[in-house]
Each structure stands twice: as structure tokens, then as C-alpha cells.
N, C-alpha and C positions, 0 to 999 in steps of 0.2 A: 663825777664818779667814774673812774676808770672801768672800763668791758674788756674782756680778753677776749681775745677770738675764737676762743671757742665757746663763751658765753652768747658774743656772737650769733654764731653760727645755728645755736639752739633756738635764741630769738626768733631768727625767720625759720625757722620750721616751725614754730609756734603759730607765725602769722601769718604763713604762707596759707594759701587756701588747697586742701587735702585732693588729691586728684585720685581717684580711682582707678586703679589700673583694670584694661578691659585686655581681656582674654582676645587673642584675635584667634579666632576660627576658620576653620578651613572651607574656601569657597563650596556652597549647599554642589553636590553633585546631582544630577538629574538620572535617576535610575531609569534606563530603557529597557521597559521588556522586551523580550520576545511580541509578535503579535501573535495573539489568538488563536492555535492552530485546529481546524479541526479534526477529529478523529481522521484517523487514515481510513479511504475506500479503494477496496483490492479487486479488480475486477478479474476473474478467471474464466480466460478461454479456450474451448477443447477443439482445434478446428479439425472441419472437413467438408468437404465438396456439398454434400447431400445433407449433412446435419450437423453445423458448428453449434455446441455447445457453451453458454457465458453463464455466469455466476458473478454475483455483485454483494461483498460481504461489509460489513463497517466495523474497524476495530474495536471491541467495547468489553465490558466488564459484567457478569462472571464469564460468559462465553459471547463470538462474535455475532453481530446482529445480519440478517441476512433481508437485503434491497431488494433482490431479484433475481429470476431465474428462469432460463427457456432453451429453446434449440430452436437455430435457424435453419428452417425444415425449405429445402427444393426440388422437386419433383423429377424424375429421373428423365422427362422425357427434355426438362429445362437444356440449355445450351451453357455451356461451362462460364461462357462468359455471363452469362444472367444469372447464371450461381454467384458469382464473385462478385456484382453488385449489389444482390440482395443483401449479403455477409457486411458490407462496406456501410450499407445503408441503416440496417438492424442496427450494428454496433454504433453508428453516429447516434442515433437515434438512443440508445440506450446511454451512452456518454453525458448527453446532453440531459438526462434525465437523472441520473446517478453519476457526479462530477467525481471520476475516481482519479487517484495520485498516481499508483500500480496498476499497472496489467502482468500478470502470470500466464504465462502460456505454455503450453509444453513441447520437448525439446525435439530436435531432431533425432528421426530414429532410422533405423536402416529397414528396406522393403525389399524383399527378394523379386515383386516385380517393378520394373521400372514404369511403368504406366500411372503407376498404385502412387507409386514416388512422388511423380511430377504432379498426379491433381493435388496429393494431400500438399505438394509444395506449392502450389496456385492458393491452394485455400488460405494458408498459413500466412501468405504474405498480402491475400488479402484484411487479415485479420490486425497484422501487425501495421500496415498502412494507416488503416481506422484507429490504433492505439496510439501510433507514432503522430498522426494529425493531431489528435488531441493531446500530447502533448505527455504524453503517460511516460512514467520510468519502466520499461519494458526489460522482463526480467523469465529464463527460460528455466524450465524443472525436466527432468528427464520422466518417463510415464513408471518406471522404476521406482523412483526416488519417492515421487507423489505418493504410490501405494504404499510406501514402505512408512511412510510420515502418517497417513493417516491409519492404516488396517494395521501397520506393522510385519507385514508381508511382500516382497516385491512381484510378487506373481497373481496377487491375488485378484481374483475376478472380478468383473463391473458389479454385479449385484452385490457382494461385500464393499466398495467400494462405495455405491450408494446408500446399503443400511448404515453405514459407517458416519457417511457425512450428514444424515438424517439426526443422527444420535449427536454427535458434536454441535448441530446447528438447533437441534431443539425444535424441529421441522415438523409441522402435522402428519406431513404424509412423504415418501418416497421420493425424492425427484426424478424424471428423466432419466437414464444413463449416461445421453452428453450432458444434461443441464448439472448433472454428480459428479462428470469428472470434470467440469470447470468448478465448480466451488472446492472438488479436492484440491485443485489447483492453487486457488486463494488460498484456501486454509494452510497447504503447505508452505507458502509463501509466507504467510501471517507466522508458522510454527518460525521459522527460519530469523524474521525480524526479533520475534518475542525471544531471541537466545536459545532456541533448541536447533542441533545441525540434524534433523532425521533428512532433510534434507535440503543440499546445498543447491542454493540460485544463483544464476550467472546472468547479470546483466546482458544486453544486447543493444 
């Protein structure tokens, strides 16, 4: 009996054994996260010869959580240089205990005397030494700017300044004046990151 070829041809398909066509897929990609960051810690410092002021805030949810908070108290009859290690020593000390990303510190301001100048510029840079060693993103607010973020006022007094940061921090009790205007510090800073400019920070 005669087969055409195309009868054929139907043949082995008939007999051929049926192959499944498989999908080919695209190599599995390995999704990397991000690692695990933790909350940002902003450490604000008020310095000065006789009394720097630090605040240690954590960024958190409804308001910021507050680490710590003090003034590095030196006795007037101290030697300027035993000032500026005790400032060197506190803030290690306190780094090391509260591991912060930020330090905020406040800006350069002008002093009609020059004496006034030069400690508050001793103290300053012993503060920024202590933040730059550890390793901080060190970041300056004008003392203006600060009030004006937190009170809403750029004049506004220490004592406003402290009930103010009181009320934002959810604080039992008043702090300090320098230990209030380092946390205004943070906080301004923290306002700054979170998208509000009340007031601008200038890396250093």
C-alpha cells in the first residue's frame, strides 16, 4: 500500500514520543537588602569652657526617645587646659555609651570680646575632636536657627528654650540650660533630616 508523505509525516508524530516544552526561566536573582539600620542617634552639643552642654536623642516614633543628658561642669579655678580634657574625656565617655551617627553642635557666632572668642573657640574644638574621633557626621546650626526650630522664635530665651524641649521630649522635669540647648540642638537637626527647613545644617 502506497503512503504519501504527508501521511507520512503524521505517522511519526503519532509515534514520536510527546516532549514537553519547558518554560525556561530566568536565573532565581538573589534579593539584597539593605542591612539592618539602626534608628539614627543625634548627639547635641552646647559647648563652653565652664559648662558644655550634650543631649543624646534616638530617632523614634510618635516623638524622639531621649539617651541622655548633662553639662560638663569645670570649676573656675580649673586651668583651661584641664577644661578641655575633661570636655574630650566626658564626650568619649558618653560616645562610647550612646554609639551616635550625628553630632549637632552650634555655629560659629560673633563675640564683641575677643578673649570670650578664643575659650568659647578652645572649647568648640575640643568638642568637635571628641565627635570627629568617633567618627560622627558633624553637622553646625546657628544658636538663631536652633530657637527658631524649636520655640519659633530666634530671640527667644534659655528658659523658653528648655520648657520647650521638655514638652517635645516628654521629659519629667526641666533640664539644665546647657543640657536644653544641646537637645535643642538634636532636635533641630532631627527637624531638618525629617524634611522641615525651620532650620538649615551645614555639614563640617
Amino acid at each position: 500500500m502506497g503512503v504519501t508523505l504527508q501521511q507520512f509525516e503524521q505517522m511519526k508524530n503519532r509515534v514520536a514520543p510527546k516532549t514537553v516544552a519547558r518554560k525556561t526561566s530566568k536565573p532565581r536573582q538573589e534579593t539584597i537588602l539593605p542591612p539592618n539600620r539602626l534608628p539614627e542617634i543625634i548627639i547635641g552639643i552646647d559647648s563652653s569652657l565652664r559648662g558644655t552642654g550634650y543631649g543624646v536623642i534616638r530617632l523614634a516614633k510618635p516623638f524622639p526617645e531621649t539617651l541622655a543628658h548633662g553639662t560638663i561642669s569645670c570649676p573656675a579655678a580649673w586651668e583651661h587646659s584641664r577644661c578641655l580634657v575633661k570636655i574630650v574625656q566626658t564626650l568619649r565617655e558618653v560616645l562610647q555609651k550612646y554609639p551616635a551617627t550625628v553630632c549637632a553642635i552650634e555655629g560659629l557666632f560673633f563675640a564683641q570680646n575677643l578673649q570670650t572668642a578664643l575659650i568659647m573657640g578652645e572649647a568648640r574644638g575640643a568638642a568637635l575632636f571628641a565627635a570627629g574621633e568617633a567618627g560622627l557626621d558633624i553637622y553646625e546650626i546657628s544658636p538663631r536657627k536652633v530657637k527658631q526650630a524649636i520655640v519659633g522664635y530666634g530671640a527667644a530665651q534659655k528658659f523658653a528654650v528648655a520648657k520647650m524641649v521638655q514638652r517635645m521630649l516628654h521629659l519629667p522635669a526641666m533640664p539644665a540650660p546647657d543640657a536644653a540647648d544641646a537637645l535643642a540642638l538634636a532636635l533641630a537637626h532631627a527637624q531638618s533630616v525629617g524634611g522641615f527647613n525651620f532650620a538649615a545644617t551645614k555639614k563640617i
